[in-house]
C-alpha positions as CSV (number, residue, x, y, z in Angstrom):
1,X,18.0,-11.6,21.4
2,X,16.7,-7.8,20.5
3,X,15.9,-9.3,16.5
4,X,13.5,-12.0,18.7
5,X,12.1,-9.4,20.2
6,X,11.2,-7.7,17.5
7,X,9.7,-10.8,16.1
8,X,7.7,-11.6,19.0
9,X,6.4,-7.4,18.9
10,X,5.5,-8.0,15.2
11,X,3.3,-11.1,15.6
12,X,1.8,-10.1,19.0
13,X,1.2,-6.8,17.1
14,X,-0.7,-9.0,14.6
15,X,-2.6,-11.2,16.4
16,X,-3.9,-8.2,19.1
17,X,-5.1,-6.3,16.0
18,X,-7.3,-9.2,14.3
19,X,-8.7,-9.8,17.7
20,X,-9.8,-5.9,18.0
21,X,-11.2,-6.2,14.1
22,X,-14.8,-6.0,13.5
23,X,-17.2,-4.2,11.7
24,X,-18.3,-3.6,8.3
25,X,-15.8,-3.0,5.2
26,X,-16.2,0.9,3.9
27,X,-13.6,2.1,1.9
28,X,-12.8,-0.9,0.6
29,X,-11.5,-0.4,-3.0
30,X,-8.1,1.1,-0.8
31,X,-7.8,-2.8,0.3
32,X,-6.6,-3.3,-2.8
33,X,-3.3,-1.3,-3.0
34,X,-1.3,1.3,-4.8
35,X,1.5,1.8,-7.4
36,X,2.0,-0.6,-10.2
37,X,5.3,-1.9,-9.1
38,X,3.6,-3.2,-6.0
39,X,0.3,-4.8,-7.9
40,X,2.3,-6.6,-10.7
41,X,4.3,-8.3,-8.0
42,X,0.3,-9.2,-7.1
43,X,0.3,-7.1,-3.8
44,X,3.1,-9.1,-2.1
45,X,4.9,-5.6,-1.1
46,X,4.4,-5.5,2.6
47,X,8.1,-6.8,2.6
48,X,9.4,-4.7,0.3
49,X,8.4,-1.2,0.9
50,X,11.2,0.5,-0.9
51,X,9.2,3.4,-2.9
52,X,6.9,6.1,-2.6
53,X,4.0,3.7,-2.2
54,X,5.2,2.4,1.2
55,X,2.9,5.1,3.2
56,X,0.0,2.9,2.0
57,X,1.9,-0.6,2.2
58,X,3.6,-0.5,5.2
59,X,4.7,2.7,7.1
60,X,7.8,1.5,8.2
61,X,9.4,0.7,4.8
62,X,10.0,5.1,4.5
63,X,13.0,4.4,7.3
64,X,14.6,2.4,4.3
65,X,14.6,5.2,1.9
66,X,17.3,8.3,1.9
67,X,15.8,10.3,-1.1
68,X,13.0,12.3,-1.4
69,X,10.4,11.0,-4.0
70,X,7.4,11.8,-5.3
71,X,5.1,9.5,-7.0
72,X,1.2,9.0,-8.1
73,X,-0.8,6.5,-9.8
74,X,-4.2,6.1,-11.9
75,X,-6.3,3.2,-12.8
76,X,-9.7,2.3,-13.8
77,X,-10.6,-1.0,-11.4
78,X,-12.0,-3.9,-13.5
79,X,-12.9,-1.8,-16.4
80,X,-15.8,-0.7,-14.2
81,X,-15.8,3.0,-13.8
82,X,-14.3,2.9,-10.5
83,X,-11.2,5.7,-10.8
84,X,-8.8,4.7,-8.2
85,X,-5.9,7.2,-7.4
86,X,-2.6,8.3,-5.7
87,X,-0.2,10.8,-5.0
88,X,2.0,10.6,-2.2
89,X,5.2,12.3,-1.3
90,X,8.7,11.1,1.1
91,X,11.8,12.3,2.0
92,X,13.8,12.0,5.4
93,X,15.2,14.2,8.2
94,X,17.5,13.9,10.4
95,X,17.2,9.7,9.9
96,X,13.6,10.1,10.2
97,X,11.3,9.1,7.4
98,X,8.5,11.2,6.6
99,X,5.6,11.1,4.0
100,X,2.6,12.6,2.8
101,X,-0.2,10.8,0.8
102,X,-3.4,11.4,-0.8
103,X,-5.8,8.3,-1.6
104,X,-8.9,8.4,-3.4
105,X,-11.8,6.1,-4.9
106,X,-14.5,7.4,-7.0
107,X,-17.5,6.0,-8.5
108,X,-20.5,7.6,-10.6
109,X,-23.6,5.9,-10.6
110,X,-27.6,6.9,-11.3
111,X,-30.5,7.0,-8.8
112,X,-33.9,5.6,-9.5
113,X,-36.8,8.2,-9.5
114,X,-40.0,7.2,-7.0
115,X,-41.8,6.0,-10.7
116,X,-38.7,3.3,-11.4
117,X,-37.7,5.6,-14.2
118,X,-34.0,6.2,-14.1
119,X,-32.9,9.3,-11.8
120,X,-29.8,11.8,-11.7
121,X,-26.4,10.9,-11.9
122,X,-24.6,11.0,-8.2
123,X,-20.7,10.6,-7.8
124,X,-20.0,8.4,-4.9
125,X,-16.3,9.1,-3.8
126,X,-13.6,8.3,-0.9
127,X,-11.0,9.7,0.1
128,X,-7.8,9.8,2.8
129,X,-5.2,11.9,3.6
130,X,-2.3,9.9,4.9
131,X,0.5,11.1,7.1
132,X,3.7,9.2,7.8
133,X,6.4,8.7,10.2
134,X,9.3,5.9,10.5
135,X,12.4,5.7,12.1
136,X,15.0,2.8,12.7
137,X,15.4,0.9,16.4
138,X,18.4,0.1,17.7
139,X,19.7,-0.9,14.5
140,X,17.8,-4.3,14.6
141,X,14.0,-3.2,12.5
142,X,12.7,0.0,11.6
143,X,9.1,1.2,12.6
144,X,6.4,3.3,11.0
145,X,3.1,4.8,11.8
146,X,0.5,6.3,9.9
147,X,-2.7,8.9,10.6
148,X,-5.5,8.6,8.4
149,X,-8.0,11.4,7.8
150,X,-11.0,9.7,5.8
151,X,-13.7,11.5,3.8
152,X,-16.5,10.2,2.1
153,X,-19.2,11.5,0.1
154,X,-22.4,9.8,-1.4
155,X,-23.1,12.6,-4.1
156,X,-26.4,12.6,-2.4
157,X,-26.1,15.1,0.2
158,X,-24.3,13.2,3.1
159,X,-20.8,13.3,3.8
160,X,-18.6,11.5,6.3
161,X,-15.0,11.6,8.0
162,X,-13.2,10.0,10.5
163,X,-9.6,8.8,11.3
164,X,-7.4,6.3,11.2
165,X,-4.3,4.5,12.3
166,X,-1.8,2.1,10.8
167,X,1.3,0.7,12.1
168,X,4.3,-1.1,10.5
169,X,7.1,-3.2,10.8
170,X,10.1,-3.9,8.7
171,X,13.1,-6.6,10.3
172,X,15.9,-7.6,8.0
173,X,17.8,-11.6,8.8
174,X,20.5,-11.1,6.9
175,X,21.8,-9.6,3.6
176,X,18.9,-12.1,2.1
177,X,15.5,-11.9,4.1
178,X,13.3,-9.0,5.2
179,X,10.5,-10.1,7.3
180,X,6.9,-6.9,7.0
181,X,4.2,-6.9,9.3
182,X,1.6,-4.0,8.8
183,X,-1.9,-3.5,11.2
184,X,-4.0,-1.3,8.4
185,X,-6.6,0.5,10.4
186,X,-5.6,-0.6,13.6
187,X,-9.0,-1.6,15.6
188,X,-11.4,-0.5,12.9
189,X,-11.5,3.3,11.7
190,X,-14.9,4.9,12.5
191,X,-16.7,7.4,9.8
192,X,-19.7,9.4,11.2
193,X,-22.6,10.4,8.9
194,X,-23.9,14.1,8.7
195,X,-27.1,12.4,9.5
196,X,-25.7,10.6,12.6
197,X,-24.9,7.0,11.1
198,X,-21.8,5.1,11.6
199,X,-20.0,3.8,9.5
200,X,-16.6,1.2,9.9
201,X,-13.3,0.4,8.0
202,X,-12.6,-2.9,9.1
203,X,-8.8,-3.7,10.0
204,X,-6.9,-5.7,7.5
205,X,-3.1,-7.0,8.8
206,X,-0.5,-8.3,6.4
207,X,2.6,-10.5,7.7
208,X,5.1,-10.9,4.5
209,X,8.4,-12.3,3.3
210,X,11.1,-11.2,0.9
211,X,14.0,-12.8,-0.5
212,X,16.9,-10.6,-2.0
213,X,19.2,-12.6,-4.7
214,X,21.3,-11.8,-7.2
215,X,22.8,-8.4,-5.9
216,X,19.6,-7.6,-5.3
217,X,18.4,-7.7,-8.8
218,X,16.0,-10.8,-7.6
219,X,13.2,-10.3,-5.4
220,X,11.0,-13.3,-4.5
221,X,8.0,-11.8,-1.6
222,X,4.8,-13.5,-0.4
223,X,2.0,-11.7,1.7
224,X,-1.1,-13.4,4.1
225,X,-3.7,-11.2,4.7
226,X,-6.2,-11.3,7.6
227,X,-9.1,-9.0,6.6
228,X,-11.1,-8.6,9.8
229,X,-11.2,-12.0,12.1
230,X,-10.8,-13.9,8.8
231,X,-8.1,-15.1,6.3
232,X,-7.6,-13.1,3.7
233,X,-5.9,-13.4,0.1
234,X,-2.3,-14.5,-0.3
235,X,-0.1,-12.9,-2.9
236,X,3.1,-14.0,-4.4
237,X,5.6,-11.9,-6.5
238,X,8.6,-11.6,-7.9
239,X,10.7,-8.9,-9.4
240,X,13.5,-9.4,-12.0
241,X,15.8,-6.2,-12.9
242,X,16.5,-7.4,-16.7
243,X,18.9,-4.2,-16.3
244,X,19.1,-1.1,-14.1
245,X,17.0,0.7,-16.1
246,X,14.4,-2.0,-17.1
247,X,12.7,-4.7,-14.2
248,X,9.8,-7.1,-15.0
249,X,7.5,-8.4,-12.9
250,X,4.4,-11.0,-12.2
251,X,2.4,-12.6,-9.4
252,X,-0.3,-14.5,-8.7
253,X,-3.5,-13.9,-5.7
254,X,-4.5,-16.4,-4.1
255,X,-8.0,-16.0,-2.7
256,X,-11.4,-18.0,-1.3
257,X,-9.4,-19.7,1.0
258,X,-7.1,-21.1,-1.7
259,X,-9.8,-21.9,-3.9
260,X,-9.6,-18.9,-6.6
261,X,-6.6,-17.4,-8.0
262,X,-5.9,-14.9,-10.6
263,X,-2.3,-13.6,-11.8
264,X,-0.6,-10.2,-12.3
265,X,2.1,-9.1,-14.5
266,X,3.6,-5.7,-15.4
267,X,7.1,-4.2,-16.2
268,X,9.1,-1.1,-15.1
269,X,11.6,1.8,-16.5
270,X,13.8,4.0,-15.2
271,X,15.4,6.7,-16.4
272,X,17.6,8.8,-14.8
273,X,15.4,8.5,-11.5
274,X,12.4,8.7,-13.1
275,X,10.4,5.6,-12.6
276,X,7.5,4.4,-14.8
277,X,5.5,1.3,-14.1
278,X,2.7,-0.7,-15.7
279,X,0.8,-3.7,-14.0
280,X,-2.1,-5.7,-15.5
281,X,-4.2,-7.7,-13.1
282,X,-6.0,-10.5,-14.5
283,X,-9.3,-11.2,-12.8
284,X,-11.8,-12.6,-14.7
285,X,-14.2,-12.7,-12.1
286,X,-14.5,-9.0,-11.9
287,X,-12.7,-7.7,-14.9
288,X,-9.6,-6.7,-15.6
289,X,-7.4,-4.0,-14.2
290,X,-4.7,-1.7,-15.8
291,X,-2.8,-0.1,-13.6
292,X,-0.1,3.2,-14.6
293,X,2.1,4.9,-12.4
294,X,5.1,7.3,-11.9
295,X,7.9,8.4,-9.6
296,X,10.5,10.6,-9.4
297,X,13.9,10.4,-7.1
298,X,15.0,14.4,-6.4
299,X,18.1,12.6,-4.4
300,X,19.2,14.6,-1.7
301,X,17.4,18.2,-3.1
302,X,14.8,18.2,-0.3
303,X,16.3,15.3,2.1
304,X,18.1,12.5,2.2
305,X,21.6,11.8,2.2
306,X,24.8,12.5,0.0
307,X,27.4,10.4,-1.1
308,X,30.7,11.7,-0.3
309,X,33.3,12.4,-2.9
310,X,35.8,9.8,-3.1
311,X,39.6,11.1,-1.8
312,X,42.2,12.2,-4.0
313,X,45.6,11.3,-3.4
């Protein structure tokens, strides 16, 4: 009966938030995600949640973990100048999981002088600090929350902030299925202008599924997205560990309604908790994207828990 409930709060959470969602889309190169692990599987992560990455994916996956980690990622989007980057930080306390991020998303472009001749060069960039908390409830789901301070600068001379909010859910049915729900920017995120405009990050809410098989060396997820009041992409993924140390991976997006696609694929190492992974996201349409990342497991040095010897006779 409490699992149901938790359901039921999941998909109220949901539907409440695409019915508050409205507004225009700043900031939205962070719509597309972080970490390689997470876009080879083609973004289908809100299920999954199990690494550094989870303070952008979904809050509440950082309950799961009971290292501390460190991570970051780099990437160029579609070839196009756009630097898109991450560092983010978790660890837990007392059972509590915490984490720290930093997003950002720049972009240089050139202004046009009054004659048409072409102007200055401006740098047009984004950026969020993201703190996390997440916690488990009565055994049955854990729960996560994140506040969002946004920045933004036009290169021109105006600058904006604002904050936001996300919230997270993470239920597991079973050794086998793990239900994710996450409200991004619950209600919208408001930036003000130095100059007194407004400016909105529309709310995007993500209900996904994973599938555990093999002793976990399997994972099968899918993601629905509801960008605003409308339907969003759908991602698929999956996640093969060929061996501990080595996983591939691959997914496809589904977007336009179902009319458009394009596919991801990427692979992953890791050596002795140090964890390096590689996507490539295939979109023609826009160009192509390579994405690199890195994390590293300190175990139990800042938080976390320790396995106990095993007794001696």
């Amino acid at each position: 009966m409490k699992r149901v409930i938790v359901l039921s709060l999941a998909l109220l959470m949901v539907i409440s938030a695409v019915a508050l969602a409205d507004g225009v889309g700043a900031f939205s190169a962070f719509k597309n995600g972080v970490g390689a692990r997470a876009l080879a599987m083609g973004g289908a992560f809100v299920a999954v949640a199990d690494d550094a990455t989870a303070v952008c994916w979904n809050p509440a996956g950082l309950a799961q973990l009971d290292d501390t980690r460190i991570g970051g990622m780099s990437t160029d989007l579609f070839g196009m100048g756009i630097t898109h980057q991450f560092v983010g930080a978790t660890t837990t306390f007392s059972g509590i999981g915490v984490g720290l991020g930093w997003e950002r998303a720049a972009l240089t472009g050139q202004g046009t002088a009054a004659d048409g001749s072409a102007g200055s060069l401006f740098n047009w960039n984004e950026s969020a600090i993201v703190g996390t908390l997440a916690t488990n409830i009565m055994d049955i789901g854990l729960a996560g929350a994140n506040v969002k301070y946004y920045m933004a600068d036009s290169g021109l001379g105006n600058t904006a902030s604002g904050f936001g909010f996300d919230l997270g859910l993470l239920v597991k049915l079973g050794d086998m299925f793990t239900i994710g729900v996450n409200a991004k920017d619950l209600g919208n995120s408001n930036l003000t202008w130095t100059g007194g405009a407004t400016d909105s990050i529309t709310g995007m809410y993500t209900a996904g599924l994973a599938m555990s098989l093999v002793d976990s060396k399997l994972i099968l997820a899918t993601d629905v997205d509801f960008d605003g009041t409308n339907l969003g992409d759908t991602h698929v993924g999956v996640e093969f560990k060929v061996i501990d140390e080595l996983a591939l991976r691959g997914g496809v997006v589904l977007t336009d309604n179902f009319q458009d696609y394009y596919f991801t694929a990427g692979a992953g190492i890791n050596v002795a908790g140090l964890y390096v992974d590689a996507a490539y996201i295939l979109n023609e349409k826009v160009g192509n994207t390579l994405v690199l990342s890195a994390e590293f497991s300190l175990g139990s040095l800042l938080g976390g828990t320790t396995e106990e010897a095993p007794a001696t006779e």
